[in-house]
C-alpha positions in Angstrom: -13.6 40.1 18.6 -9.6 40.3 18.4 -9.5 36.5 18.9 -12.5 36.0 16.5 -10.4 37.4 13.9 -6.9 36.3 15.2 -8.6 32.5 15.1 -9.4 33.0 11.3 -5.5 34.2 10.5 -4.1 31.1 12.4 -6.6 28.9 10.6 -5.4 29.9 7.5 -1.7 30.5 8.4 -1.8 26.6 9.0 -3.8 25.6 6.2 -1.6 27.5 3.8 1.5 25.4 6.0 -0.2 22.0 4.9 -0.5 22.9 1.7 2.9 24.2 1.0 3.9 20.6 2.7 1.8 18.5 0.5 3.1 20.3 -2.7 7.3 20.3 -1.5 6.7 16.4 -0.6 5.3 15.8 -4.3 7.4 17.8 -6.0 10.7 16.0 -3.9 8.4 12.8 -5.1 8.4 13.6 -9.0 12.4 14.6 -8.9 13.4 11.3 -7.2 11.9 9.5 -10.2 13.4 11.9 -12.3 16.4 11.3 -11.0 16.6 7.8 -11.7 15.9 8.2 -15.2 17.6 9.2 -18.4 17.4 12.3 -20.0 16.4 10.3 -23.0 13.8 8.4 -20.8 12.2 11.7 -19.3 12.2 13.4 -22.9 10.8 10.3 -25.0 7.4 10.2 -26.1 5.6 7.5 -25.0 4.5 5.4 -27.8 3.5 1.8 -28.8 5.9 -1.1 -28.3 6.9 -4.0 -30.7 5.6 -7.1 -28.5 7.6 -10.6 -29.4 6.1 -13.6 -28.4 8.5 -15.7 -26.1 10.2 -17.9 -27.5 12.3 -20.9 -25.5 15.6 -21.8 -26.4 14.8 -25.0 -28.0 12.4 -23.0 -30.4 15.0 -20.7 -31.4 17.7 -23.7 -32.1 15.4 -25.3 -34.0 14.1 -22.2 -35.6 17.9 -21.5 -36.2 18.9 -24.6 -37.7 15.5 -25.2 -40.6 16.6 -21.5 -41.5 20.0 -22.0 -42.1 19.4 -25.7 -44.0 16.5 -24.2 -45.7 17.2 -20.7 -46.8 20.9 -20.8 -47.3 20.7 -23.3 -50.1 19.3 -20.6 -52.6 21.6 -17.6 -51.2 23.4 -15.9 -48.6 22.3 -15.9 -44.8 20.7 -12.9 -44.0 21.1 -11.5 -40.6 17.7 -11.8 -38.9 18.3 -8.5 -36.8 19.2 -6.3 -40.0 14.9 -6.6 -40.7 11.7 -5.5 -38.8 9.2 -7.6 -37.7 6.9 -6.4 -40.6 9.6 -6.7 -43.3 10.1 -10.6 -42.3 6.0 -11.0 -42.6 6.7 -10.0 -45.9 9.8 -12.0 -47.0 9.0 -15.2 -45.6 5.4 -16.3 -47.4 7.1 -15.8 -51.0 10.7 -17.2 -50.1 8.7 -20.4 -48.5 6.8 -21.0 -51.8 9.9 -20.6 -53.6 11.6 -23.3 -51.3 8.7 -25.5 -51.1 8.8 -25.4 -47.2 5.9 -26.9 -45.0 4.0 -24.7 -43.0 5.4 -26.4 -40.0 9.3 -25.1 -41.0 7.7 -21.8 -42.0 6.4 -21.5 -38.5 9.5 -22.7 -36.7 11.3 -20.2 -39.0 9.4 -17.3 -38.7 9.3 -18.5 -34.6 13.5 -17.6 -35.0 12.9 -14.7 -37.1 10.2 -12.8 -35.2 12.1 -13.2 -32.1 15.3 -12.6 -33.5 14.4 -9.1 -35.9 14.5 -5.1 -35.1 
């Protein structure tokens, strides 16, 4: 009967051993990658991302060059990071039309702008 019972204790004496194992490894898991982040990267929120299309170099030369030859005509250069994507969505249909650009110079031009903005 003794080793009935004293079967039962070791059972659970090693099951409880696993399972403090288990836990230690995932916890040592979850600091490591805590450890390799930022403060800010392990207190940010996780929320939606601004996705830019890619863009290759000669796109954004070209881009570059219709915007300056087209836009700095009427008035000053404007910085293409100083706006958000959504802001340039809104600037560029009107200015266009104002300009009497193409719609292939408005897409190279928004092509710069997009990739280039906030």
């Amino acid at each position: 009967m003794k080793l009935k019972y004293l079967s039962i204790a070791l059972f659970f004496l090693a099951a409880c051993s696993v399972s403090k194992k288990t836990n230690s490894s995932s916890t040592s898991a979850s600091q490591a990658v805590n450890a390799n982040q930022t403060p800010a990267m392990q207190q940010a929120p996780v929320t939606a991302a601004v996705v830019k299309d890619i863009v290759s170099l000669k796109e954004m030369e070209d881009g570059k060059k219709l915007y300056v030859t087209n836009c700095v005509s009427c008035h000053a250069m404007k910085n293409p990071s100083e706006y958000t994507a959504a802001q340039w969505n809104n600037i560029l249909p009107s200015m266009s039309r104002k300009a009497k650009i193409d719609d292939a110079t408005q897409a190279s031009i928004k092509k710069y702008l997009l990739a280039s903005c906030k």
